[in-house]
C-alpha positions, 0 to 999 in steps of 0.5 A, a space after each residue: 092297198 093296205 088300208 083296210 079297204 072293203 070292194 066288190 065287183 058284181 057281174 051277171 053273165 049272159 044279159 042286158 043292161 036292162 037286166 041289171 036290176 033284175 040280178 042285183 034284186 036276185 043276189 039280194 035276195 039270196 044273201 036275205 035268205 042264206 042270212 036268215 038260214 045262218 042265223 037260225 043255226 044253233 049257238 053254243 057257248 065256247 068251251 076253249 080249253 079242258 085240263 084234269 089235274 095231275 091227281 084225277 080228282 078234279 077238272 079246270 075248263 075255259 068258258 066264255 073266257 071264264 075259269 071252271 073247277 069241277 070234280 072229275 067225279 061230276 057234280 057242280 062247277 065252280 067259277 074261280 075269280 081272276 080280275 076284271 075286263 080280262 078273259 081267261 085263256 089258258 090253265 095249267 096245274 101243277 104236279 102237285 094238283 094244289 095250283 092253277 095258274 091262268 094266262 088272262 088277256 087284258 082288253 086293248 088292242 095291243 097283247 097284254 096279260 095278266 098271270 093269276 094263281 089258284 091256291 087253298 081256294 083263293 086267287 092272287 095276280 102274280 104278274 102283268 106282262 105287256 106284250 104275247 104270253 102264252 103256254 104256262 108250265 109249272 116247274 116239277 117242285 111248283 116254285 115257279 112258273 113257265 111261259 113262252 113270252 114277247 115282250 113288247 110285241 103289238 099282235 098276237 103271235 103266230 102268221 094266222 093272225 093279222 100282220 101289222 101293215 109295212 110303213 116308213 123304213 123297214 128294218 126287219 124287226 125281230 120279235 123273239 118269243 123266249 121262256 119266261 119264268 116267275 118265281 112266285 115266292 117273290 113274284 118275280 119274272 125273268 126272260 131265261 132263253 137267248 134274245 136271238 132265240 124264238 123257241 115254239 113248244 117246250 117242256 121241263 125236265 124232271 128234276 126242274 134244271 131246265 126244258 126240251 125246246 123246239 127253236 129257231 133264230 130269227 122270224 118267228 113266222 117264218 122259222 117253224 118249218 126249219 125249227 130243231 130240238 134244244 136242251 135249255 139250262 133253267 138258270 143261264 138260258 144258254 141252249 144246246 142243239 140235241 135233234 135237227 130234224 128231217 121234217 117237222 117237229 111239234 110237241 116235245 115232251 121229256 119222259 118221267 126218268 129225264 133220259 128222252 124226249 118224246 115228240 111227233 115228226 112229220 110233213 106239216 104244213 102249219 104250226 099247231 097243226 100236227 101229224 106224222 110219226 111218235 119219236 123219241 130222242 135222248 135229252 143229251 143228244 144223239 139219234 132219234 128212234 121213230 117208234 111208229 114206223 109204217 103206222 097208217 094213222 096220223 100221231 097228233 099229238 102226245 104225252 107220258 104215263 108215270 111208267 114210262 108208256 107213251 099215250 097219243 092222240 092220232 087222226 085215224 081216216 077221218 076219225 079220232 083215236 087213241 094209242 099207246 107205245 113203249 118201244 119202236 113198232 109196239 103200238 097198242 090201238 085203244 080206241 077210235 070213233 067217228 068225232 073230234 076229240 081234243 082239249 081245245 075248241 079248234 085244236 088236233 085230236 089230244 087228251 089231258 091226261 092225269 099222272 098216271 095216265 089212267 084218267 083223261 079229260 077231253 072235248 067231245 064234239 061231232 056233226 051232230 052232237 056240241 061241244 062238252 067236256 068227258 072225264 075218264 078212261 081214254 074211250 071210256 068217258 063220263 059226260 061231265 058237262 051239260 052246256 049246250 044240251 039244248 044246241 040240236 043239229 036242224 041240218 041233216 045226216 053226216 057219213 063218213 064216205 070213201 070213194 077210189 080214185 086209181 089205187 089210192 082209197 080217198 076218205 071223206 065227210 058228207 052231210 045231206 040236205 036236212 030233207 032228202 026227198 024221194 026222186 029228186 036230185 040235189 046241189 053239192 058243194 065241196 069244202 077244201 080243208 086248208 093245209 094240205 097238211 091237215 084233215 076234215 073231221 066230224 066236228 061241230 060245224 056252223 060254218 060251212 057243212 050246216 048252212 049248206 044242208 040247211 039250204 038243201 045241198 049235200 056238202 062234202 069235205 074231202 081228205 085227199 092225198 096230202 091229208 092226215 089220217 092214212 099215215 106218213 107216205 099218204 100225207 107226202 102223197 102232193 109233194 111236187 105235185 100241188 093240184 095233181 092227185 090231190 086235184 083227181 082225188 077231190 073231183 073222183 068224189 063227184 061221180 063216184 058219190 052221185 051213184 050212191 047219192 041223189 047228187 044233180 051233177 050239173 051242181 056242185 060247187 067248190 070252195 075252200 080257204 088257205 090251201 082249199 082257196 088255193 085248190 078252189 083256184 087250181 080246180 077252175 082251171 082244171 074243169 069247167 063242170 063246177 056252177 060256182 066257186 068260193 075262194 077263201 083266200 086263195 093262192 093265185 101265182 106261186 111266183 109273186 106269193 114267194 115274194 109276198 108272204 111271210 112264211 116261204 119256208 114252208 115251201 121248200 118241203 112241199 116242192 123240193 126248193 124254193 121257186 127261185 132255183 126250181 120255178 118249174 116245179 111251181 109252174 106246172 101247179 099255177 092257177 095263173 098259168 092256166 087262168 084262160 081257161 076259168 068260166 066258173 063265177 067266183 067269190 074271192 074273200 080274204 083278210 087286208 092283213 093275211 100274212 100267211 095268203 097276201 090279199 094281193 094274191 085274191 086281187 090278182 085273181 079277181 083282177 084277171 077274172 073280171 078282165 075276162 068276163 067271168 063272173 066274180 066278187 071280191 071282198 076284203 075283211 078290214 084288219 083281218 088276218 089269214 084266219 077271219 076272226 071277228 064274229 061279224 066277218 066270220 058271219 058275213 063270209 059264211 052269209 056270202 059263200 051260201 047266197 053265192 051258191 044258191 045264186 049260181 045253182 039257181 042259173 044251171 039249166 
């Protein structure tokens, strides 16, 4: 099953055999027409990471894979030569803003990289490191450098990507990622933290003795969920446990006097994906203070000023914001905007601060405005690049609309047809956001809210209960209740948008991937009323996918224990328990290698649904993982989600 196997399954409801032909012809036919509408959206070259040095003076930017220097002031990039066949992939300065180092992955199929220095103008290659580097940090002195390392690892880290196929015995082989470090006087690198210790984000102290760490034993996949805080010594690795959360933790920082450490808890759903509260927590142990009690916005991430200030970027009702804070409940709001800002492409809202916080660069991009890079105050930034001026939005209008269902105030994104007509009514299509523990934003979108506006259809991405943006207690509003709330929040909008908007309510769609597959899956259960649907690797029945997935301890926060010693709680929220009742035609799509939502959980929705009559597609990407990479497949499900709604859409009497 896991031999990386592409098959469909094409049904057309309601005719003969002699029709055949006639549905095949027309399924054609919307694939040639959604292609060519995908095709024509505007491309943008890739700015992957931004990063303005400790002194403000200056900006290192990925693009396309290739390192940038600017002047924060403006003025001509430079490109700084690191090797051949390797493309950049994350930068970082040093205190001092006299060096960048850049991780640099090699070509293959099998993580390598090469770790470059810039220096008085010049580069020098100071390591090669066979297996998945990531994260480099500069001590505070500049003698050496940082890195989270698996040696000898055969993928990319992380469960978004593809996992390697089970064969042969399985002896549970444990990839552990510990800090590296490379003293560059001599070039030399060394694996500091234990063997048994995979350590996710991690900061150094002050004074260069060593880091604040979030860790776990064991799988690295699996154990983010369960990850605590740790103070690692720089010279013997050895690691004493400092915090041991009640939710989730990401980010940690160590403040400038070496006394605390700063870092964001909160229900979290995935790693690298953050929301929940600013807290803080002495480096030797003790209590943590939460210094955003009560806030209705979602902290994301963070960072230190000289004088002790903390600034962090927070998700503020589907918008982007900035903030400060000093002591518990003293939040200074300093500015908010309808975009998505961040320091790299796909990532949560964050700057790049200089030493002393006054200046900032970020990426700025939203529906209708691509991707560049700003330098300045937080909110009152400068526009430093210009690469992709000529990329126009050709779709239509995007707002941030608000709807109620019961007391809770829903918050979401709507972008219309590229042309509304007077007195005519049109399609809608609903995009799930994965998660649930995240959030839809006003970013540049070719995937999902262009097509669909290039092909006449109004197209909603909704933040329901178990979102970001409206602080901690709406974020944990699905806990125990999958497919509750959050399910009448997401099908409110409906009713409630086509009063304001030219809606045809007889054509809506849903679809989604991850949660937003599993969400598909739920709402078709639920509701009859949607023309079609587009599962993105989707969860089907929670009991086998606890035993098939590779990171079940991130149920145990969602639904209070694991579905083993509370399957009850599961039940109530199983697409497979209330298949029966499914009539909407589905596409399923999914990766052969997704490890975080097993293909096999798509098989078995599209297996009960074409036992049933109900029309239905499958697709599985070869060699894909949870999060569908390559540019080809990443194309051919766009293609395939738009031709299955126009397909569909076309049928509604």
């Amino acid at each position: 099953m896991r031999s990386g196997w592409i098959r469909s399954a094409i049904w057309c409801a309601g005719i003969s055999a002699m029709m055949v032909p006639f549905c095949v012809a027309q399924q054609e036919s919307s694939i040639s027409h959604a292609a060519a509408v995908v095709d024509s959206i505007p491309k943008t070259k890739r700015i992957e990471q931004v990063a303005i040095s400790p002194d403000g003076k200056q900006v290192a930017a990925i693009v396309e894979g290739q390192l940038s220097i600017s002047s924060a002031n403006g003025g001509d990039s430079h490109a700084v030569p690191i090797g051949k066949k390797v493309q950049a992939r994350e930068v970082t300065w040093s205190a001092d803003s006299q060096k960048i180092a850049v991780i640099a992955d090699i070509e293959g199929e099998v993580p390598q990289a090469e770790i470059w220095l810039y220096a008085g103008g010049g580069t020098k290659q100071v390591a090669t490191l066979k297996g998945f580097v990531q994260t480099p940090r500069f001590s505070p002195d500049g003698s050496k450098l940082a890195l989270l390392f698996i040696e000898g690892m055969q993928r990319s880290a992380g469960p978004l990507e593809p996992m390697t196929p089970l064969a042969g015995v399985i002896d549970e082989k444990i990839f552990e990622q510990r800090i590296t470090t490379i003293d560059l006087s001599a070039n030399a690198v060394k694996q500091v933290t234990p063997a048994d210790m995979y350590v996710y984000e991690y900061d150094w102290t002050p004074d260069g003795s060593g880091w604040a760490a979030i860790a776990a034993h064991g799988s690295g996949d699996n154990n983010w969920w369960i990850a605590r805080m740790y103070h690692a010594d720089g010279a013997s690795g050895e690691m004493h446990e400092i915090y041991k959360p009640k939710q989730q933790i990401a980010m940690p920082h160590v403040s400038p006097d070496g006394k605390s450490v700063a870092f964001i808890e909160g229900l979290m759903s995935d790693e690298d994906v953050v929301g929940g509260d600013v807290c803080a927590v002495p480096l030797a142990g003790g209590a943590a203070r939460n210094l955003t009690p009560g806030i209705k916005t979602s902290p994301a991430s963070l960072g230190w000023t000289a004088d002790g200030r903390i600034l962090f970027g927070e998700n503020v009702d589907g918008d982007a914001g900035f903030a400060s804070v000093t002591t518990p409940g003293a939040v200074t709001q300093i500015w908010k905007g309808e975009e998505d800002v961040s320091t790299v492409s796909h990532g949560n809202v964050a700057a790049s601060y200089s030493a002393d916080g006054a200046s900032s660069a970020v990426l700025r991009q939203s529906k209708s405005e691509a991707p560049e890079i700003w330098v300045g105050p937080l909110g009152k930034w400068t526009k430093l690049t210009s690469l992709n001026d000529d990329a126009t939005p050709t779709w239509g209008k995007t707002t941030s609309v608000h709807w109620m269902n019961g007391t809770e105030r829903i918050q979401g994104w709507l972008t219309a047809p590229k042309e509304v007509k007077p007195g005519k009514k049109y399609p809608l299509v609903i995009t799930v956001h994965g998660g649930p523990s995240s959030a839809c934003m006003s970013h540049w979108d070719p995937l999902y809210a262009a097509p669909q506006s290039l092909m006449g259809y109004f197209s909603l991405c909704p933040n329901p209960r178990g979102s970001y943006g409206q602080g901690e207690a709406f974020t944990r509003g699905n806990v125990k209740d999958f497919g509750g709330g959050d399910y009448h929040d997401i099908v409110a909008a409906i009713d409630a948008l086509a009063k304001e908007y030219p809606i045809d309510t007889k054509r809506v769609a849903i679809t989604g991937h991850s949660y937003g597959g599993y969400m598909t899956m739920w709402a078709e259960t639920q509701t009859t009323r949607f023309a079609a649907a587009v599962a993105g690797a989707g969860l089907s029945d929670w009991l086998s996918y606890y035993g098939l997935n590779d990171i079940d301890e991130w149920m145990v926060p969602f639904f209070g224990a694991s579905v083993y010693d509370d399957p009850a709680v599961y039940a109530k929220s199983d697409p497979i328990h209330f298949v029966k009742r499914v009539q909407t035609p589905t596409l399923i799509l999914v990766g052969d290698r997704d490890g975080e939502v097993p293909m096999e959980q798509s098989v078995e929705w599209w297996h009960v649904l074409k036992s049933k009559n109900v029309p239905t597609t499958l697709v599985v990407y070869p060699n894909e993982g949870h999060a569908v990479g390559k540019p080809a497949d990443r194309r051919d499900y766009t293609i395939r989600s738009t031709a299955w709604f126009e397909e569909w859409f076309a049928k509604v009497q």
